[in-house]
C-alpha positions as CSV (number, residue, x, y, z in Angstrom):
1,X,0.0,0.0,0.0
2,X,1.4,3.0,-1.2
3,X,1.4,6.4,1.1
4,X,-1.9,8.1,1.1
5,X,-2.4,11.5,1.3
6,X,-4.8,13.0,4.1
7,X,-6.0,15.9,1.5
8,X,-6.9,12.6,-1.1
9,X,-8.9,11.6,2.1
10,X,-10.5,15.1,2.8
11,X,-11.6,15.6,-0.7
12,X,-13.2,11.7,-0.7
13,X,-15.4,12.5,2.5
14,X,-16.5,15.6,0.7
15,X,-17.3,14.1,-2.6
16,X,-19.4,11.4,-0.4
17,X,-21.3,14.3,1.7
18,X,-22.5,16.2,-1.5
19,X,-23.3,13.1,-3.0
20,X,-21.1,13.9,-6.7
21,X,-18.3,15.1,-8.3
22,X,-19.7,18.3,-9.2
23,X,-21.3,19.1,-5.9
24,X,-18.6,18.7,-4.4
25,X,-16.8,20.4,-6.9
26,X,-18.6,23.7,-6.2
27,X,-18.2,23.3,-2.4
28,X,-14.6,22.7,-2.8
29,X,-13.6,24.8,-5.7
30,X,-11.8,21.8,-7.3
31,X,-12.6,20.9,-10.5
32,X,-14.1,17.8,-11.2
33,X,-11.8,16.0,-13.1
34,X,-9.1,16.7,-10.6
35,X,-11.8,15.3,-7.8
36,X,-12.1,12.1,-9.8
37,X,-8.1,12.0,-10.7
38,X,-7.6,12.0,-6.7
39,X,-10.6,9.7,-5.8
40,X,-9.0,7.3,-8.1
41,X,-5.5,8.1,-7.1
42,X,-6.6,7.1,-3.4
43,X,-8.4,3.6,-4.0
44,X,-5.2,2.9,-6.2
45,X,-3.4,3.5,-3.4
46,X,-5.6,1.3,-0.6
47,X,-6.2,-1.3,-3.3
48,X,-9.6,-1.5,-3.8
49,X,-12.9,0.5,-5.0
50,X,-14.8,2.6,-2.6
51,X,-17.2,4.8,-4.5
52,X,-19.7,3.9,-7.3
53,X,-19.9,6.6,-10.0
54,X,-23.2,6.7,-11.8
55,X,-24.6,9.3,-13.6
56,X,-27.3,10.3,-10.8
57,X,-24.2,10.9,-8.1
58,X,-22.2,8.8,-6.4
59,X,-22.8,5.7,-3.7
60,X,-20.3,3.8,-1.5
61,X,-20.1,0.0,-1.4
62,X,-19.5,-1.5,1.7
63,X,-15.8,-1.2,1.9
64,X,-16.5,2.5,0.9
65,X,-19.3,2.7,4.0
66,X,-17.0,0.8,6.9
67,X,-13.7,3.5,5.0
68,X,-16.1,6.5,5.2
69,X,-16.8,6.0,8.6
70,X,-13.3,6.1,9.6
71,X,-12.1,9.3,7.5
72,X,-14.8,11.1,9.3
73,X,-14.1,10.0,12.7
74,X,-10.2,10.9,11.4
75,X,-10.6,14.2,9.8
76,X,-12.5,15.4,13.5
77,X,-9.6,14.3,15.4
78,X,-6.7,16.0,13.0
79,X,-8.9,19.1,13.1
80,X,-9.5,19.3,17.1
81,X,-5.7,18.3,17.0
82,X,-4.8,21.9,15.1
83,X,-7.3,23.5,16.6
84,X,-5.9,22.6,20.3
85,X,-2.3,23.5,18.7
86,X,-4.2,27.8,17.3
87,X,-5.9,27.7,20.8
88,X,-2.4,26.8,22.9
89,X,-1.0,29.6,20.8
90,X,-3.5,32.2,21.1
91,X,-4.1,31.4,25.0
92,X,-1.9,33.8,27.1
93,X,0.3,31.5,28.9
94,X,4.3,30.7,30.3
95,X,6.3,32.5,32.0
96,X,6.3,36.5,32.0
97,X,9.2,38.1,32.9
98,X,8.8,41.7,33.6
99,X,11.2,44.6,34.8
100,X,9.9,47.6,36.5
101,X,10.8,50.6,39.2
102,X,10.1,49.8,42.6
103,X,7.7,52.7,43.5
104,X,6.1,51.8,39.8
105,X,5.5,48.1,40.5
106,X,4.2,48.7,44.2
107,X,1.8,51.3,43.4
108,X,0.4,50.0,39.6
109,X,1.4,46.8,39.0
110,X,1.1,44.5,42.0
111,X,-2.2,45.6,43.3
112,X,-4.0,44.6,40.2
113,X,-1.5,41.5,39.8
114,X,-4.3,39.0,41.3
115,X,-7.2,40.0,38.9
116,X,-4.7,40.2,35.8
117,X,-4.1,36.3,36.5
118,X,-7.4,35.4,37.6
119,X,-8.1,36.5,33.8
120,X,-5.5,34.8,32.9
121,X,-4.2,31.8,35.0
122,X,-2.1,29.9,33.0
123,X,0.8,33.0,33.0
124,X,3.6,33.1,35.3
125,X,5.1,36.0,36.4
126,X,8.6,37.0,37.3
127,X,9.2,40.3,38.3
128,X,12.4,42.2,38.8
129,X,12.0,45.4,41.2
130,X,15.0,47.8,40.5
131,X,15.4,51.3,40.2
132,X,18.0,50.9,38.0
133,X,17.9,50.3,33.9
134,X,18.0,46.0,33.5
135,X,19.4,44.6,29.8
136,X,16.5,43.4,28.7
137,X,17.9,40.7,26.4
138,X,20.5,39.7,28.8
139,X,17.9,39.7,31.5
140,X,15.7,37.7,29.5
141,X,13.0,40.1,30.1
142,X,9.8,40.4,28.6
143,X,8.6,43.7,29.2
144,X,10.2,46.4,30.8
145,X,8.1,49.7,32.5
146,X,10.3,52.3,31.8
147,X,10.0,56.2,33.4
148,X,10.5,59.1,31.1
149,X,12.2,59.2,27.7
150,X,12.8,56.1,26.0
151,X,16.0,56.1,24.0
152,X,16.0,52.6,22.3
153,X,15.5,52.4,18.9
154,X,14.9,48.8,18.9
155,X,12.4,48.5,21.1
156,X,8.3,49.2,20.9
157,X,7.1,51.4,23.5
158,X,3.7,51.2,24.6
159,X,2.7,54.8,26.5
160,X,0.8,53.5,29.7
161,X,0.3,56.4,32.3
162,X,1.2,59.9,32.7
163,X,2.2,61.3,36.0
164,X,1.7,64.8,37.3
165,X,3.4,66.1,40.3
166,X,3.0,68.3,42.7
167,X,4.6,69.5,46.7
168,X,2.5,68.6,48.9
169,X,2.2,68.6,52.8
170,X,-0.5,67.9,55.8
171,X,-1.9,71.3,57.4
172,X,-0.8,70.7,60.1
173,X,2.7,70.5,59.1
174,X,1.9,73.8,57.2
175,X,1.1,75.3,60.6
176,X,4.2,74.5,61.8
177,X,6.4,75.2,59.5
178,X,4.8,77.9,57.0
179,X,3.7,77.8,53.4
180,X,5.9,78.2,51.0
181,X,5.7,80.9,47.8
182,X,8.7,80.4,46.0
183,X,10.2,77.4,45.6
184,X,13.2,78.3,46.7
185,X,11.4,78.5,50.1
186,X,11.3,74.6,49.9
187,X,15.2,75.1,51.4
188,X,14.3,76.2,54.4
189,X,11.8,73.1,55.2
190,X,12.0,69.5,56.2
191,X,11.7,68.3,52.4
192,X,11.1,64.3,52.5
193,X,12.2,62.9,48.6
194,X,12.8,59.9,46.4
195,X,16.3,60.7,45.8
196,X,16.6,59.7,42.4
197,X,14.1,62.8,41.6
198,X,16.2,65.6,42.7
199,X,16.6,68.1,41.6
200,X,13.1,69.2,40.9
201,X,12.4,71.6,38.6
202,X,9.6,74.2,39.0
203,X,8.0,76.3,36.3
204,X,5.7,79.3,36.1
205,X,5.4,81.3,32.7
206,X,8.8,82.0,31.6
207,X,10.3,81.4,34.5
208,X,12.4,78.1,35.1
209,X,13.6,77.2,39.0
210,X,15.6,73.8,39.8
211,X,16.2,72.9,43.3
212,X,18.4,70.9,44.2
213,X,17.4,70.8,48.6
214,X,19.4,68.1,50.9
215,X,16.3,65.5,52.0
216,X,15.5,65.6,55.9
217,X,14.2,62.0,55.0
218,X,15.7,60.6,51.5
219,X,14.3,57.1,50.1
220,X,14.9,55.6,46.5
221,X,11.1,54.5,46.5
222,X,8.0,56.9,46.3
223,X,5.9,54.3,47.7
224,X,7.7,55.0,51.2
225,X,8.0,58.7,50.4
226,X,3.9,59.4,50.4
227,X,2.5,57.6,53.3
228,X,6.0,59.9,55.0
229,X,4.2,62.9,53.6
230,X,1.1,62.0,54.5
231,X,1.7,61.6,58.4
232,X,3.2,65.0,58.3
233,X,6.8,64.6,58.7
234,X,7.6,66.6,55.9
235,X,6.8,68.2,52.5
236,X,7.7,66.9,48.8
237,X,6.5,65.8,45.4
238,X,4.0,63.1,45.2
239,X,1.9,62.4,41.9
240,X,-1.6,64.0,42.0
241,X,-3.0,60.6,41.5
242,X,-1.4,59.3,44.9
243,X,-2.1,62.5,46.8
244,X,-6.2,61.6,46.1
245,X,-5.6,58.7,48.4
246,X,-4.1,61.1,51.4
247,X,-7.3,64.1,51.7
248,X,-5.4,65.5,54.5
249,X,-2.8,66.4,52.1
250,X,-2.6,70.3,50.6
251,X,-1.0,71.1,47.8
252,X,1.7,74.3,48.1
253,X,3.2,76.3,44.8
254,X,0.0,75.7,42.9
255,X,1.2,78.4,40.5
256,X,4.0,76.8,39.8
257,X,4.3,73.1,37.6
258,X,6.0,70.5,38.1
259,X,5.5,68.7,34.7
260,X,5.1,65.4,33.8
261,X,6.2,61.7,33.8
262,X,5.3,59.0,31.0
263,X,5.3,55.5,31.9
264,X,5.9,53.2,29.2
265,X,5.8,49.3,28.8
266,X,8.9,48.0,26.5
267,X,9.0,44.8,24.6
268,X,11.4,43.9,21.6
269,X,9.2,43.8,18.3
270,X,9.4,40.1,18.3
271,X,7.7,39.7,21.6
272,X,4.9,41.6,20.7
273,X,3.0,39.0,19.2
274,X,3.4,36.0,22.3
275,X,-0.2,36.1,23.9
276,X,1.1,36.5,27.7
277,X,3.2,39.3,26.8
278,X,0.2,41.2,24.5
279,X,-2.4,40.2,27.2
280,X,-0.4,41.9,30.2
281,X,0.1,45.3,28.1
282,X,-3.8,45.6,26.9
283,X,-4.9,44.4,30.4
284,X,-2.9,47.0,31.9
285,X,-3.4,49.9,29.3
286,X,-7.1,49.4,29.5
287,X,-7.1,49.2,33.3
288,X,-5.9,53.1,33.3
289,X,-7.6,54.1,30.7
């Protein structure tokens, strides 16, 4: 028995379930000539007749009926087979490695980590708190969440959330300690910072101020700077976002701004396309958004 070809077998199961060649020729788009060629082709190769071609269709003999059976019962299986194969590659799944700030991660990723994998719970996730810049392909890294300007070229960078800041302290602290006007007046207070911030740079109009004040409190982690803020210790730059969650809070040198922050999720172009790495960016894009 020579090698028989699964499409022979396809196109016999349809010639059968229209009932003749040219049916099954306009179902299939294959001529008929070429259907008959192949139906031929394949009972030369098993050795015997299956179908009976008569001029009102075409019928099956008995070996055809037990063969016919079988095809069908075989063409289901190869096609759940490839479709389990599309589904395991369109299912977000594997490990996730992921790079990201420390303040970033604790304040926007890691809250919302449990209902991101509850969507999705065959993904893994590995992720690398630093505020320092990781090699991404030396790191292995799937997607990094960058602050600021992104300067590689070879990299896709998805704009996630912008950040406005602000100085902000409690009333009480206020009270204590006066309001400043200028920002410059910001040397003469108990200035709590993320370190890796300073100097800040003020702005009103035309005209530019950058401070560069020596922190009574210094942390490399804005997550540990606001709650510091917050319980009056101090007064420094917080997001407006985070200061929502702190109503005791004032902000000071409204006139002035502060400017802004992008956050961006990086992946390398040919990461995009893996199902765990494009599920985490559009579950997290639309999450803020």
């Amino acid at each position: 028995m020579s090698q028989i070809s699964l499409d022979d077998i396809r196109l016999f199961v349809s010639v059968v379930q229209a009932g003749s060649l040219s049916a099954a020729s306009d179902l299939t788009g294959v001529p008929a000539s070429r259907l008959s060629r192949r139906l031929t082709q394949l009972e030369n190769s098993l050795g015997t007749q299956l179908i009976n071609r008569g001029k009102k269709g075409v019928s099956l003999n008995e070996l055809g009926e037990h063969f016919f059976a079988h095809a069908q019962n075989m063409l289901e299986q190869a096609d759940a087979a490839i479709q389990s194969i599309q589904n395991g590659l369109n299912k977000p799944s594997g490990l996730l490695r992921i790079s990201a700030p420390v303040d970033v991660a604790h304040r926007y990723v890691i809250p919302y980590l449990n209902d991101y994998l509850t969507e999705y719970p065959d993904v893994m996730i590995d992720i690398n708190l630093s505020q320092q810049k990781v090699n991404m392909i030396q790191d292995g890294i799937d997607i990094a969440i960058r602050v600021g300007s992104i300067e590689n070229d070879n990299v896709v960078a998805k704009r996630w959330l912008d950040m406005q800041f602000g100085i902000f302290a409690t009333q009480s602290y206020l009270d204590t300690y006066g309001v400043p006007t200028n920002p410059n007046d910001l040397y003469d207070h108990r200035i709590i910072a993320q370190t890796l911030s300073l100097p800040w740079q003020f702005q009103k109009d035309d005209q530019l101020i950058k401070i560069n004040p020596h922190p009574f409190i210094g942390c490399n982690d804005f997550t540990a700077v606001d709650p510091l803020i917050a319980q009056g210790l101090g007064i420094g730059k917080m997001t407006f976002e985070s200061s929502r969650h702190h109503p005791q809070l004032v902000r000071v040198l409204t006139d002035w701004e502060m400017g802004s922050k992008t956050i961006s999720m990086l992946y390398y172009k040919n990461r995009g396309g893996i199902p765990a790495v494009r599920s985490f960016i559009d579950w997290y894009v639309d999450l803020f958004n």
